[in-house]
N, CA and C atoms as an extended XYZ file, in Angstrom:
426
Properties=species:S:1:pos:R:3:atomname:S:1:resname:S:1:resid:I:1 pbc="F F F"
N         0.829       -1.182        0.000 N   UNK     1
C         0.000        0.000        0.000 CA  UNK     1
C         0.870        1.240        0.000 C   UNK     1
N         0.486        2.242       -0.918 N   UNK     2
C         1.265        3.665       -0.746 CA  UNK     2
C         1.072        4.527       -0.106 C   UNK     2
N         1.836        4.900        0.441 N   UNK     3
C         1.278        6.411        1.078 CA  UNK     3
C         1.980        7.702        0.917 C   UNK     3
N         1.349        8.733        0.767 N   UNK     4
C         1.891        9.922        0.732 CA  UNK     4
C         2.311       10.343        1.564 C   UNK     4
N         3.335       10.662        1.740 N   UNK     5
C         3.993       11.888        2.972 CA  UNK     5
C         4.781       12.339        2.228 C   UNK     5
N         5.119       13.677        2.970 N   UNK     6
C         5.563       15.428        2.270 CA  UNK     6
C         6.628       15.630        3.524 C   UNK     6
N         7.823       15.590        3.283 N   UNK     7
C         8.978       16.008        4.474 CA  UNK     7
C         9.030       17.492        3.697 C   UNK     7
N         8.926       18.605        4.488 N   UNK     8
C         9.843       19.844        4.148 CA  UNK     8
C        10.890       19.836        4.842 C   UNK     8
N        12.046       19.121        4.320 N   UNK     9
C        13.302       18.668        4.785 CA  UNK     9
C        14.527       19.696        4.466 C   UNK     9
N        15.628       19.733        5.497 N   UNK    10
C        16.869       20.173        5.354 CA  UNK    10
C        17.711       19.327        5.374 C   UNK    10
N        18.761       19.087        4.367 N   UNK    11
C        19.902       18.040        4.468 CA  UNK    11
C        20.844       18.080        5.976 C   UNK    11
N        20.976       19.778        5.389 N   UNK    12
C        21.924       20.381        6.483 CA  UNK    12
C        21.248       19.663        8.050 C   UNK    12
N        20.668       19.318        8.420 N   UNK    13
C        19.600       19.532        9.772 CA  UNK    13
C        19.820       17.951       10.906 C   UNK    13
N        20.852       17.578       11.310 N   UNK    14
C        20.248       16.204       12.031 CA  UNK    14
C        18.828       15.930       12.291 C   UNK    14
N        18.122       16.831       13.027 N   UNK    15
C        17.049       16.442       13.135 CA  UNK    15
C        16.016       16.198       11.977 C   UNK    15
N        16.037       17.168       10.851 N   UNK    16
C        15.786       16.787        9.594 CA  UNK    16
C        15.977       15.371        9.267 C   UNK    16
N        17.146       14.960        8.866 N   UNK    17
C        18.180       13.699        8.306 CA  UNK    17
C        17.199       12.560        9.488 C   UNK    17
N        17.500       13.353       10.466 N   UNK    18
C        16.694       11.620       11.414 CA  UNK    18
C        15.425       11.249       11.348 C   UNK    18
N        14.312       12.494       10.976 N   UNK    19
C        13.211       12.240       10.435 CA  UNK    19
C        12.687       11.473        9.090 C   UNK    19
N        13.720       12.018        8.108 N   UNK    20
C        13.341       11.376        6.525 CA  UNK    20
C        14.022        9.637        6.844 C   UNK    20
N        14.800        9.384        7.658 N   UNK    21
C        15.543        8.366        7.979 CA  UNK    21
C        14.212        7.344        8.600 C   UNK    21
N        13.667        8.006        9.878 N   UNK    22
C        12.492        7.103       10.425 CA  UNK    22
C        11.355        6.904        9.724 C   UNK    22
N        10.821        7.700        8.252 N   UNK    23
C         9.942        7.524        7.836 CA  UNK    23
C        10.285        6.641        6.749 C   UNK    23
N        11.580        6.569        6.340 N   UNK    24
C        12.155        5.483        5.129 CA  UNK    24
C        12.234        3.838        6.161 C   UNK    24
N        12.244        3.698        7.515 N   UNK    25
C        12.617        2.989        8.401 CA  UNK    25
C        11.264        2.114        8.356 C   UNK    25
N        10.300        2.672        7.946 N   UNK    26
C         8.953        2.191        8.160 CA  UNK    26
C         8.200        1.924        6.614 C   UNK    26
N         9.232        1.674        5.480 N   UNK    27
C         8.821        1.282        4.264 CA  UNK    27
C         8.374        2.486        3.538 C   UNK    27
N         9.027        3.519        3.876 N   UNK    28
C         7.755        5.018        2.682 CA  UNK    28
C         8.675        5.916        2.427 C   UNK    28
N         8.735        5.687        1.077 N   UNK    29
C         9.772        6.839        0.196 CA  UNK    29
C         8.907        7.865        0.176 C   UNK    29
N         9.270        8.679        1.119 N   UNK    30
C         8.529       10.155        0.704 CA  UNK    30
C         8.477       11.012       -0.199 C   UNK    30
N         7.897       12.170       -0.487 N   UNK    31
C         8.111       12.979       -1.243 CA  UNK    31
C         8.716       14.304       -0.185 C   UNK    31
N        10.278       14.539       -0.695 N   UNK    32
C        11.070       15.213       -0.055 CA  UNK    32
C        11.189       16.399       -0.639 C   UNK    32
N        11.052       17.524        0.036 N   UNK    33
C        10.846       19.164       -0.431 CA  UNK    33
C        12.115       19.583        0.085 C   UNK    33
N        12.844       19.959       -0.740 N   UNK    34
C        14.155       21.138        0.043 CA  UNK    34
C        13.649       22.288        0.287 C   UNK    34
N        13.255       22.612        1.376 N   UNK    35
C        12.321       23.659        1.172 CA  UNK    35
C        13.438       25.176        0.783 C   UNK    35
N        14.683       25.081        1.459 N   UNK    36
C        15.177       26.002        1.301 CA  UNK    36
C        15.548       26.509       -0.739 C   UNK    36
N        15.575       25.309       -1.132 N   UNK    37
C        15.433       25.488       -2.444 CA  UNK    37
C        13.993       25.553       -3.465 C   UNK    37
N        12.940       25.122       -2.849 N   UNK    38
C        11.586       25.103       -3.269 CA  UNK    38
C        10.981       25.420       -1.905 C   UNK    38
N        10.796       26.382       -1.828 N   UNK    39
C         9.777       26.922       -0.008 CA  UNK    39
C         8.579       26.871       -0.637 C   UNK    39
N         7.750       26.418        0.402 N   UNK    40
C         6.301       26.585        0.000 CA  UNK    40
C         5.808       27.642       -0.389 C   UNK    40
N         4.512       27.578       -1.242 N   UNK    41
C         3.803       28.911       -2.139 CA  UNK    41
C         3.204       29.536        0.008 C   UNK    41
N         3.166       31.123       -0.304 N   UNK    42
C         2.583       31.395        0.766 CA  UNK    42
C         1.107       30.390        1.427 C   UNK    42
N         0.515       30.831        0.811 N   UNK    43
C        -0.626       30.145        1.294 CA  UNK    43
C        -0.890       28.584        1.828 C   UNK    43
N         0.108       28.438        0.559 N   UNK    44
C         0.634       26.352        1.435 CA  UNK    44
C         1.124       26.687        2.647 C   UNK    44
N         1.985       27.393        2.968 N   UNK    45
C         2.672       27.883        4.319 CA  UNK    45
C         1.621       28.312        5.362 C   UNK    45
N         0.543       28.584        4.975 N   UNK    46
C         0.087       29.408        6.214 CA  UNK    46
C        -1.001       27.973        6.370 C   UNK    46
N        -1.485       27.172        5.532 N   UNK    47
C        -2.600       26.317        5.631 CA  UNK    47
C        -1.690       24.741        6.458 C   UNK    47
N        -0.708       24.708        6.112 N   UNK    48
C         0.411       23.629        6.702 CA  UNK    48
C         0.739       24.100        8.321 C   UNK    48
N         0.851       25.511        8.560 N   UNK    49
C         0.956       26.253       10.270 CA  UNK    49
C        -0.966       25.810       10.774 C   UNK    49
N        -1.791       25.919        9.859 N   UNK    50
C        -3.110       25.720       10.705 CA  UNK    50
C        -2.636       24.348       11.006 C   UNK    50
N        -3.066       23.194        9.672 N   UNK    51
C        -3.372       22.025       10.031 CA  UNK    51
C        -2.665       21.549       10.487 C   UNK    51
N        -1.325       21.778       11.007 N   UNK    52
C        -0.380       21.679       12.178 CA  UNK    52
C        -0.722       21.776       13.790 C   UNK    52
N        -1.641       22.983       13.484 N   UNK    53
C        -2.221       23.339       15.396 CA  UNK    53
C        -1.276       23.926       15.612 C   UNK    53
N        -0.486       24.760       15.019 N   UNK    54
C         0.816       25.718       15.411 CA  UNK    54
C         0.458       27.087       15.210 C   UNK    54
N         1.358       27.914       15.697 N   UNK    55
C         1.599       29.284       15.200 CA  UNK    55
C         2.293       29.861       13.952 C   UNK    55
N         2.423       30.679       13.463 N   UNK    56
C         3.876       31.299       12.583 CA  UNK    56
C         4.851       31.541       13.837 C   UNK    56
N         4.862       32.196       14.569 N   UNK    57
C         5.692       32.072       15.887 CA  UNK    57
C         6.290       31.030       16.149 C   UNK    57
N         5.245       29.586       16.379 N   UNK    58
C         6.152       28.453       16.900 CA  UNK    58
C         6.719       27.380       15.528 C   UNK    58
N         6.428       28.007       14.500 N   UNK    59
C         6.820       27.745       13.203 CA  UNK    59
C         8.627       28.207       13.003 C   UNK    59
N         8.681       29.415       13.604 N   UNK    60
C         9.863       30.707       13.342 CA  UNK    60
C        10.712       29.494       13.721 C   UNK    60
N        12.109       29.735       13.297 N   UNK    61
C        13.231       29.170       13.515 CA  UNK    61
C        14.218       30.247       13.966 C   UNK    61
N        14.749       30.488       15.359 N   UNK    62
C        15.429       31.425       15.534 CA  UNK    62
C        16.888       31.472       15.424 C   UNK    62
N        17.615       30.291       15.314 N   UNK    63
C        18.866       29.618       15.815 CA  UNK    63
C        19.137       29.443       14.166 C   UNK    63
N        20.649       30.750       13.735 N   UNK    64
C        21.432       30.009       12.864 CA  UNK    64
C        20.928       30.848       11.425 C   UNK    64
N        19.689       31.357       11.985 N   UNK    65
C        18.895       32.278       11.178 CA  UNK    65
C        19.296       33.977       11.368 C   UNK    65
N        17.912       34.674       10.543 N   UNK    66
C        18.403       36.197       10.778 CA  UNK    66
C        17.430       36.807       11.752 C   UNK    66
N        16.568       35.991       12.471 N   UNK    67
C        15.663       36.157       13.508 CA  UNK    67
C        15.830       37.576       14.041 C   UNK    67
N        16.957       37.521       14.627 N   UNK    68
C        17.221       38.391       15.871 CA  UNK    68
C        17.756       39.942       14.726 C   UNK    68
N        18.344       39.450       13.678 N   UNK    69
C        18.541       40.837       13.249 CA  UNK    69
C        16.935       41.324       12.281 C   UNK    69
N        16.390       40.846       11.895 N   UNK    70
C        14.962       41.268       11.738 CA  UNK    70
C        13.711       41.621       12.584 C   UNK    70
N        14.367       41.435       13.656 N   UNK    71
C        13.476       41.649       14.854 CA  UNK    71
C        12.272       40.862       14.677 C   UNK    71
N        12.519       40.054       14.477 N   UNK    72
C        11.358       38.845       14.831 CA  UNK    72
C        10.638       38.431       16.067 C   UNK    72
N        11.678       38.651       17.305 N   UNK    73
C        11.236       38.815       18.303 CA  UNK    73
C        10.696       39.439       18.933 C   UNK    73
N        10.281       40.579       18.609 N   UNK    74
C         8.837       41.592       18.484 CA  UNK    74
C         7.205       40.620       18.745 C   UNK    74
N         6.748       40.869       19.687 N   UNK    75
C         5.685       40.721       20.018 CA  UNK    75
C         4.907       40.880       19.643 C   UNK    75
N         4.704       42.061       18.939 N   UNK    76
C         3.846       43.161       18.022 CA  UNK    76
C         3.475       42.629       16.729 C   UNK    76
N         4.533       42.042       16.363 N   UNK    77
C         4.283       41.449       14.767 CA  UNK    77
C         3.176       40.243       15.009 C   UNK    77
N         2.111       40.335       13.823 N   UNK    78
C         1.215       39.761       13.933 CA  UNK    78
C         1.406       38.599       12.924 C   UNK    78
N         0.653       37.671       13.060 N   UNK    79
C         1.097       36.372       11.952 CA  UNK    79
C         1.420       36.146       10.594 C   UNK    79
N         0.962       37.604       10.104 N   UNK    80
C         1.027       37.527        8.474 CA  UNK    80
C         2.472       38.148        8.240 C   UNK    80
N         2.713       39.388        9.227 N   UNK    81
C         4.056       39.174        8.893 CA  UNK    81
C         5.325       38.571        9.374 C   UNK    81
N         4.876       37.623       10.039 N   UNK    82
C         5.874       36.101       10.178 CA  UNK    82
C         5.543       35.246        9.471 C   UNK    82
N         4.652       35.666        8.802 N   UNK    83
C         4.520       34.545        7.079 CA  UNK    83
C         5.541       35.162        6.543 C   UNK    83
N         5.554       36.441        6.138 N   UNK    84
C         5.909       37.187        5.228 CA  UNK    84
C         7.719       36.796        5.459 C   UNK    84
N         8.148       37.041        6.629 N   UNK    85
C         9.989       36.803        7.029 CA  UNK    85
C         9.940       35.613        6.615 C   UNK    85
N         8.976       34.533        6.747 N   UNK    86
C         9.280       32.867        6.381 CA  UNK    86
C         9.311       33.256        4.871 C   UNK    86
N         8.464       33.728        4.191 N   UNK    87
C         8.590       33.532        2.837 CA  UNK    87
C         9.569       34.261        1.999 C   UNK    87
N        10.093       35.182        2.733 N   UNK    88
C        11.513       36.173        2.494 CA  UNK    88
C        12.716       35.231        2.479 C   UNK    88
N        12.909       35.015        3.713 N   UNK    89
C        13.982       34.348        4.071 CA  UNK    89
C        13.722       32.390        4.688 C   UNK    89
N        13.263       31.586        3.887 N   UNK    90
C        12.912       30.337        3.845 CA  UNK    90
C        13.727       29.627        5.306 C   UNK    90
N        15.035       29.885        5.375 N   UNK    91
C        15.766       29.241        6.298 CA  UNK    91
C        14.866       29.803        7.999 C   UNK    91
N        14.355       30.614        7.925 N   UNK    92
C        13.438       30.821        9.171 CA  UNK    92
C        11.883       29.654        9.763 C   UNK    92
N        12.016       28.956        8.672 N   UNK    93
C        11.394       28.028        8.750 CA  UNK    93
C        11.866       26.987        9.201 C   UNK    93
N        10.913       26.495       11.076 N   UNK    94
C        11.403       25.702       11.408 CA  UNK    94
C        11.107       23.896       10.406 C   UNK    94
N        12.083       23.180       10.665 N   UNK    95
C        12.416       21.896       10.162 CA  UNK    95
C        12.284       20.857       11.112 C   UNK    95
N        11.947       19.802       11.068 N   UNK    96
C        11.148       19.076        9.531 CA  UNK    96
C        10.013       19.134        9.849 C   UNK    96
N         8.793       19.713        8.550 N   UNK    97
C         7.345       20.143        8.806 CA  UNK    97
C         7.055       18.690        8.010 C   UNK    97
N         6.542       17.678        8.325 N   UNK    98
C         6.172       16.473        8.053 CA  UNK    98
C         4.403       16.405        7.427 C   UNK    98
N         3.949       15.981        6.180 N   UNK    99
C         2.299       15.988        6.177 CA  UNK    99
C         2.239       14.507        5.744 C   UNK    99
N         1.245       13.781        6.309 N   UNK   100
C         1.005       12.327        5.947 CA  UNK   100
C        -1.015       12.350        6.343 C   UNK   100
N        -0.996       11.229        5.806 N   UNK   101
C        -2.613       11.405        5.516 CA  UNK   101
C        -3.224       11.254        7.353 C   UNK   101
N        -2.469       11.205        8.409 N   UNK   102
C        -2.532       11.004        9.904 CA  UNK   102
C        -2.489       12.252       10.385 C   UNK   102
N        -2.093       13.651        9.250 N   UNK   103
C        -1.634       15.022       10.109 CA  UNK   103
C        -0.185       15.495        9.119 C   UNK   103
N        -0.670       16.683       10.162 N   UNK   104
C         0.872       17.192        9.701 CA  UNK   104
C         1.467       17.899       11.432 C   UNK   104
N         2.778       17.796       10.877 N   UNK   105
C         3.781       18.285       12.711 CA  UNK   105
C         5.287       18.625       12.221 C   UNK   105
N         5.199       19.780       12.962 N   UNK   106
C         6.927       20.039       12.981 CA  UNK   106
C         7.427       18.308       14.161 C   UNK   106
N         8.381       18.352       13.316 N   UNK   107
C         9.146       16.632       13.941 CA  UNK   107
C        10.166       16.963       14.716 C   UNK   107
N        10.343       17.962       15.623 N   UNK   108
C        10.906       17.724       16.955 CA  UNK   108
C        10.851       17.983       18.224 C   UNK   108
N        11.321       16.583       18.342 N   UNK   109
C        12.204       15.703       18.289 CA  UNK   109
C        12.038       15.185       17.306 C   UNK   109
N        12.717       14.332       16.810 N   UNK   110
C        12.286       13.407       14.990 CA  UNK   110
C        11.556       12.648       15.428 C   UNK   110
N        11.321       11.781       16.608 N   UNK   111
C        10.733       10.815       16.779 CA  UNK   111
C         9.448       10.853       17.067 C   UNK   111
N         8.939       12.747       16.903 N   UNK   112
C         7.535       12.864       16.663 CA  UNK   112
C         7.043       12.215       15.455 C   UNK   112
N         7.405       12.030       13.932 N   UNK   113
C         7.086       11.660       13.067 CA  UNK   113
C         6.653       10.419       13.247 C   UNK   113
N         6.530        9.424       14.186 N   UNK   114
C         6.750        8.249       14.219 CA  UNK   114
C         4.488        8.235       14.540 C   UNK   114
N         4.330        9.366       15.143 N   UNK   115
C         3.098        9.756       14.931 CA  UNK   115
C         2.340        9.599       13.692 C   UNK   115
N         2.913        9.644       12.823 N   UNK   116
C         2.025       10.124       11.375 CA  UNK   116
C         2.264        9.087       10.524 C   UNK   116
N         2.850        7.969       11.062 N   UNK   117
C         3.124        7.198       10.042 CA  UNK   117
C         2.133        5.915       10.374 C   UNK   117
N         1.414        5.807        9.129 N   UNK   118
C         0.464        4.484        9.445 CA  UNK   118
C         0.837        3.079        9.152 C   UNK   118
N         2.543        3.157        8.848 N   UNK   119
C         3.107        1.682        8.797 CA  UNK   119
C         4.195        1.734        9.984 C   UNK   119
N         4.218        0.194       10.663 N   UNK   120
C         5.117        0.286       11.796 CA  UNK   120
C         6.738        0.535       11.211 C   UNK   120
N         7.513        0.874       12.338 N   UNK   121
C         8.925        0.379       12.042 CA  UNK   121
C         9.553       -0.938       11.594 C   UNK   121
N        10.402       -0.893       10.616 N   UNK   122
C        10.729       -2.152        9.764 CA  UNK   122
C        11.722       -2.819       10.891 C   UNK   122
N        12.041       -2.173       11.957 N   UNK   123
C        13.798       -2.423       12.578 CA  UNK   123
C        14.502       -1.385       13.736 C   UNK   123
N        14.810       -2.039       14.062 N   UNK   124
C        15.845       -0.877       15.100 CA  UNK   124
C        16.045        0.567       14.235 C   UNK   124
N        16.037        1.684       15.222 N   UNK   125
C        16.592        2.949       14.783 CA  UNK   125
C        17.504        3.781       15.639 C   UNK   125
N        18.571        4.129       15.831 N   UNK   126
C        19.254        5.229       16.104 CA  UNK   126
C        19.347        6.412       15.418 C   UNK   126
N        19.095        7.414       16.386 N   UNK   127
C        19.288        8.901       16.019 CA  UNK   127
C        21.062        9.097       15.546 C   UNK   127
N        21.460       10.073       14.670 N   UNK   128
C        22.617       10.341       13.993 CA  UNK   128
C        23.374       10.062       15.707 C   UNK   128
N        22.973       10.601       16.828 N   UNK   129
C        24.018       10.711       18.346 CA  UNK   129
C        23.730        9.660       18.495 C   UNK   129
N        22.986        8.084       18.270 N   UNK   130
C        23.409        6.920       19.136 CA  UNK   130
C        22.030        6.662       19.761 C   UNK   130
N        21.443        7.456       19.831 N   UNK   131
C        20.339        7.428       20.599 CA  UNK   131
C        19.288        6.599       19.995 C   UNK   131
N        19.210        5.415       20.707 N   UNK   132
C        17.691        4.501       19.928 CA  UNK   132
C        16.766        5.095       20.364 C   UNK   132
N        15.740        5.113       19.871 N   UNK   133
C        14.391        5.361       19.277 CA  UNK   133
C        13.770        4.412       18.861 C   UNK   133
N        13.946        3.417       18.321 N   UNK   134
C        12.986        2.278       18.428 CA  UNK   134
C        14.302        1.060       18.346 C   UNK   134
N        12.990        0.140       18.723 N   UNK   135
C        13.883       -0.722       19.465 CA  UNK   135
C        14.001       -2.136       17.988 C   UNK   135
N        14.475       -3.349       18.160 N   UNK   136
C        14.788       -4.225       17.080 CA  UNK   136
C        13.519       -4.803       16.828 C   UNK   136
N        12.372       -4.809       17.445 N   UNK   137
C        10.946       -5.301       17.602 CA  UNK   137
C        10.443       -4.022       16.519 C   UNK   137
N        11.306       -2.783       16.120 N   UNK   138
C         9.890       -2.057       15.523 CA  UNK   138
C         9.299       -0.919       16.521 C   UNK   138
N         9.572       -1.058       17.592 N   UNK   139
C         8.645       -0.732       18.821 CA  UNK   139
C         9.324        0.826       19.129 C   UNK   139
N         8.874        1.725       19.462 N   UNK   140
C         8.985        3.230       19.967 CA  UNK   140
C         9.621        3.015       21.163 C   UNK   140
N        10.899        3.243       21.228 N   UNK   141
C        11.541        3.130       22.551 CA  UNK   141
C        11.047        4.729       23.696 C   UNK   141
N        10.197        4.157       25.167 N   UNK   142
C        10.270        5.545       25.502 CA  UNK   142
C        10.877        5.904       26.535 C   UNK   142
């Protein structure tokens, strides 16, 4: 059986890399978005922050970004224009925004994704640091 899922993935990103990793772990070649090279059309962006249950705020990526020199951290700014800095500057977008026919979720930890996936784990998984996450049964280590 196929299923669709949509990683808006960063190579650059461990936590990225460990997400597209656990959803390949469980039999499903996704469809992988660089977003920093293809960012979502606005409106995909703002309809992916609803059906998320998120904010543009808890969307923002502050770390590594230009957050702090755009003043993003302004209170004042209202959601459209923290669409607007995401769709300016793509890398402000936090990673990995995961959609599968179960939901969609920013994936961290990565081992949130393990949520959205309607096939079990094929096998043991370690995170890039060592860290299992599921165990040789398949099973969600918690």
């Amino acid at each position: 059986m196929s299923v669709d899922i949509v990683i808006y993935h960063n190579p650059e990103c461990g936590t990225s890399r460990n997400t597209l990793a656990l959803i390949r772990n469980a039999g499903i070649e996704p469809h992988v978005v660089e977003y920093l090279k293809t960012p979502p059309a606005r409106d995909l962006l703002a309809q992916l922050i609803v059906r998320a249950g998120i904010t543009p705020r808890e969307l923002l990526r502050a770390k590594g970004t230009p957050y702090t020199e755009l003043g993003l951290d302004n209170p004042a700014l209202n959601d459209s224009a923290l669409i607007d800095a995401m769709m300016a500057h793509p890398i402000l977008i936090n990673r990995p925004l995961v959609v599968s026919p179960l939901g969609v979720k920013l994936c961290r930890p990565s081992e949130a994704v393990l949520d959205l996936l309607p096939h079990a784990q094929l096998g043991a998984f370690a995170k890039e640091d060592g860290e299992v996450v599921v165990d040789a049964a398949g099973q969600r280590v918690i």
